[in-house]
N, C-alpha and C positions, 0 to 999 in steps of 0.2 A: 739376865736378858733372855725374853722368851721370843724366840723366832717364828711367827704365824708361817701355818701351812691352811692347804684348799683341804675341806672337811670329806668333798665327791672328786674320788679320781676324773680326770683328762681322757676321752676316748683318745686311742691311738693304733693305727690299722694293725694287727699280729703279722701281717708280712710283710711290711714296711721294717717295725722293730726286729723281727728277724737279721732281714738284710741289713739292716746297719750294724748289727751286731757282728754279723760273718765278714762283711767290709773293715770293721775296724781294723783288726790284727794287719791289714793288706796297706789299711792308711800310717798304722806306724813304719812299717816295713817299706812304705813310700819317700816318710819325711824322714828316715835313715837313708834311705838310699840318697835323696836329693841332695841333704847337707855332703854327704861325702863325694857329690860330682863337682868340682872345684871349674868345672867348661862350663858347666849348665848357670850355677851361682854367678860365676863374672858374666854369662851372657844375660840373666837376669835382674841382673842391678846395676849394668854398665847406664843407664843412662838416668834411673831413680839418683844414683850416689852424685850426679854432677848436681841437684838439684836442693837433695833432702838429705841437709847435715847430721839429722840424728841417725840415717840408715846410713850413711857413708863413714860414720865411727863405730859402728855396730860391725859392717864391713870390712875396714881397715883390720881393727882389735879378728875377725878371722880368718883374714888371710897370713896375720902375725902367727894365729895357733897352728894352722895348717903346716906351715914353714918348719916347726918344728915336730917331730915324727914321736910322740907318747905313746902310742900303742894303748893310746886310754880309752876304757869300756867308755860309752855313749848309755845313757840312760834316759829315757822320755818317758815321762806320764801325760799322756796326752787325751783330751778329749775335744770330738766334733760334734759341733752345734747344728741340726737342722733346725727347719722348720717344712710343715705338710702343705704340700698344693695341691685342691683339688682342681680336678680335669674334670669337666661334663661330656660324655661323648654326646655321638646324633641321636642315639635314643637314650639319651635323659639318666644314666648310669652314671655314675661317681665313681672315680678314683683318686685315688688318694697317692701321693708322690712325694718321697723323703726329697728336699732338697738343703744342699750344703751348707751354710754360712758362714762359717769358720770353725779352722782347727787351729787348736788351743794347744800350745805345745808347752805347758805349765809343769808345773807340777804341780855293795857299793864299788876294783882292788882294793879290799880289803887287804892290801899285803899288811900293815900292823893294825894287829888285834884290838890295840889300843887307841887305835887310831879313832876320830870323831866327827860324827853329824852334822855340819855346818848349817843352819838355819838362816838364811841372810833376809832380814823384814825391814820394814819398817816403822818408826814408832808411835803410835797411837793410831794403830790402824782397827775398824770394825771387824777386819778379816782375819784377829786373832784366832777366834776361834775355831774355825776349822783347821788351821795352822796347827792351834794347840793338839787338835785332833789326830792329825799326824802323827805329831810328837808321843802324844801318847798310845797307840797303836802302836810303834816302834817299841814303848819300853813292853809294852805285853810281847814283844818277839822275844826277847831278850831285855830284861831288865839290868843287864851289863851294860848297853850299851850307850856310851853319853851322847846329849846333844846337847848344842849350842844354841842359842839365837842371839844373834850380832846382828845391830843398824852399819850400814856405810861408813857413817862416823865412828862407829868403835872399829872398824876395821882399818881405820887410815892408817893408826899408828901401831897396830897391833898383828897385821900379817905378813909374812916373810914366806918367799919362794928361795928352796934349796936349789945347789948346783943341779941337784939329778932330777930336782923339777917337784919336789914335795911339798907342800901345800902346810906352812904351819900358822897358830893364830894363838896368840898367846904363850908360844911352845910347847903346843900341842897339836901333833899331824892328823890333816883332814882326810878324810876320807871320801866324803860326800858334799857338795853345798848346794842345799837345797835353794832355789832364787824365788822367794816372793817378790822381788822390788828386782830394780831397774831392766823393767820392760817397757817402758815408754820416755820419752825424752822428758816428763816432768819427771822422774825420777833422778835422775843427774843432776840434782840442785847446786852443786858442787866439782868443779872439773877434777879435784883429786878422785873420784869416782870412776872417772875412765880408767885412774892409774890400777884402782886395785879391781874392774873388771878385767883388766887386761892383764894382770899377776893371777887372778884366778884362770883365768883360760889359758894362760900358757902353763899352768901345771898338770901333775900327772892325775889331781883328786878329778873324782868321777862327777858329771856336774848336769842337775836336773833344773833345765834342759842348759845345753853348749850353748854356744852363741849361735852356731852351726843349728842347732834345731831349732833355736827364735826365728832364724833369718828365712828357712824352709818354711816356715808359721804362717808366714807373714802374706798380708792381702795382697801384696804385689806377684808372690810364689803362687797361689789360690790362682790369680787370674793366668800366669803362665801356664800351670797343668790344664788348665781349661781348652785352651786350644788345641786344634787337630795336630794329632801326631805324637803331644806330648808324655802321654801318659806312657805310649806304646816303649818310649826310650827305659822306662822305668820298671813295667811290669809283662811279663812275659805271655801272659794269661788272658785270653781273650775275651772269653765270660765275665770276668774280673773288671776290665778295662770297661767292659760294656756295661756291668751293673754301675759302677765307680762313678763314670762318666752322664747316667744319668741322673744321678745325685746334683749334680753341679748347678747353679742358678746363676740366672744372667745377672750381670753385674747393674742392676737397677733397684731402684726402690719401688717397694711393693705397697700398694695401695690397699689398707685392710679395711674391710668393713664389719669386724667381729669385734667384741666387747672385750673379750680375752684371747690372749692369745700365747698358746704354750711351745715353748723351746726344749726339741729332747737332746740332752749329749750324749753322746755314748763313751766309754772311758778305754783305754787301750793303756798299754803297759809296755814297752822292747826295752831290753839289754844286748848290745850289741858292741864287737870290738871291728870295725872297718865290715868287710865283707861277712864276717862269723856273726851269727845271731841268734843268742846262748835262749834268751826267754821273747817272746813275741802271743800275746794274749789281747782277748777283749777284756774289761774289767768293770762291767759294771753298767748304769747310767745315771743320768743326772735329769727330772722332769720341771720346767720351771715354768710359772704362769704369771702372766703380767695385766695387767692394763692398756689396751692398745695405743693409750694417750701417753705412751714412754716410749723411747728409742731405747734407753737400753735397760738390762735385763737383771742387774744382779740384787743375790738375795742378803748381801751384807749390809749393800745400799737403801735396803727396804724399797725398792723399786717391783721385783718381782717377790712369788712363794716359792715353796717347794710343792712338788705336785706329785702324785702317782700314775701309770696309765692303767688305762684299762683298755685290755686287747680288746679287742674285735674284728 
């Protein structure tokens, strides 16, 4: 399978792509911080969860993990999605404006050595391959170390949670599980699925992303930070607050009149135990260019390419 890409990089302003680069590490350091405010989460789902069954299990399953105290590293691979606004001033000058769309909180205690990669997908998905990608990436760190990939369904009857909160699956301890699949309520085809979402979050394995980091992800959390005041609970930094917050875009749909249109991510990386936060990095970016006759964007679906920028 050969994946088209655009032959002419994408212009894209150099201090724009600056600044979002410098903001990432500050946005993972955000969605850590938020998942661990247990006030802010019940005061921003107290009225979504009366409404929308699939957030108020999502919910539920962390206020169960909360309850019990693991001292378990938090790990997020996260990336944010802009897109550029330009501004015309009064004399006829263009500027160009990163604005936010979403962040993508996708994606080890290693206490035994032997311990294993949990890959949790699902099956006959397009988005194997970058998956596999991963996967293989990891064995060039260490070609010792094993991974797994389990569907839902092989996980029903195959994984056990120990007394002291160990993560086993086939009798063999996890270490990591990685969550391609149930991030949206079509993914729960099956209600035994909440059981073993809710057996992996209340163990001690380290888990890209927690339920804790989906629920900070999420479009509802997006529009809370957005308001006055909020950011200030979260980041100490004024500059910061003030670059961050003009990132942000109103919560409307945008009327395009271009033929393509390119989405830049930018990729961040945190390891974090509660307040400690051992790695915190930008890592990378992602340029992708669509059709403006699509709503959405991805390059598995053949909907969008991969694209390049080209500063300016």
């Amino acid at each position: 399978m050969c994946v088209p890409c655009l032959l002419l990089p994408s212009p894209i302003p150099k201090d724009g792509f600056q600044l979002l680069t410098f903001l990432q590490p500050h946005i993972n350091k955000l969605i850590h911080d938020v998942s661990q405010d247990d006030e802010f989460m019940s005061s921003a789902f107290k009225n979504v969860i009366k409404v929308e069954d699939f957030t108020k299990r999502l919910y539920d399953i962390y206020k169960a993990s909360k309850s019990y105290d693991k001292q378990r590293l938090d790990f997020g691979i996260l990336r944010t999605d802009y897109m550029f606004e330009c501004v015309v001033d009064k004399s006829g000058k263009e500027f160009f404006n990163p604005k936010q769309i979403e962040i993508n909180t996708i994606a080890s205690d290693y206490g035994n050595p032997n311990a294993i990669i949990l890959i949790l997908c699902n099956e006959n998905k397009p988005n194997i391959f970058d998956q596999r990608a991963v996967e293989y990436a990891i064995y060039d760190l260490d070609e010792h170390i094993i991974v797994r990939r389990k569907t839902c369904w092989e996980l029903i009857a195959s994984i056990a949670l120990s007394p002291d909160g160990k993560l086993f699956v086939d009798d063999e301890e996890v270490a990591i599980v990685y969550f391609r699949v149930l991030y949206t309520a079509d993914d729960y085809t099956d209600e035994t699925f909440w059981h073993v979402r809710l057996k992996v979050e209340m163990s001690r394995a380290i888990l890209c992303p927690s339920i804790g980091y989906q629920l900070a992800g999420c479009k509802k959390m997006q529009e809370d930070l957005a308001k006055p005041d909020v950011l200030e609970r979260f980041i100490d930094d004024v500059d910061v607050v003030k670059k961050l917050r003009n990132t942000f875009a109103g919560f409307y749909e945008l009327e395009m009149k271009v033929q393509v249109i390119s989405e830049l991510g930018t990729f961040g990386v945190i390891l974090a135990r509660g307040n400690d936060v051992i790695e915190n990095y930008s890592a990378g970016h992602l340029l992708r260019s669509k059709s403006h006759e699509h709503n959405d964007g991805g390059i598995d679906n053949g909907l969008s390419v991969p694209d390049s920028p080209f500063l300016f």
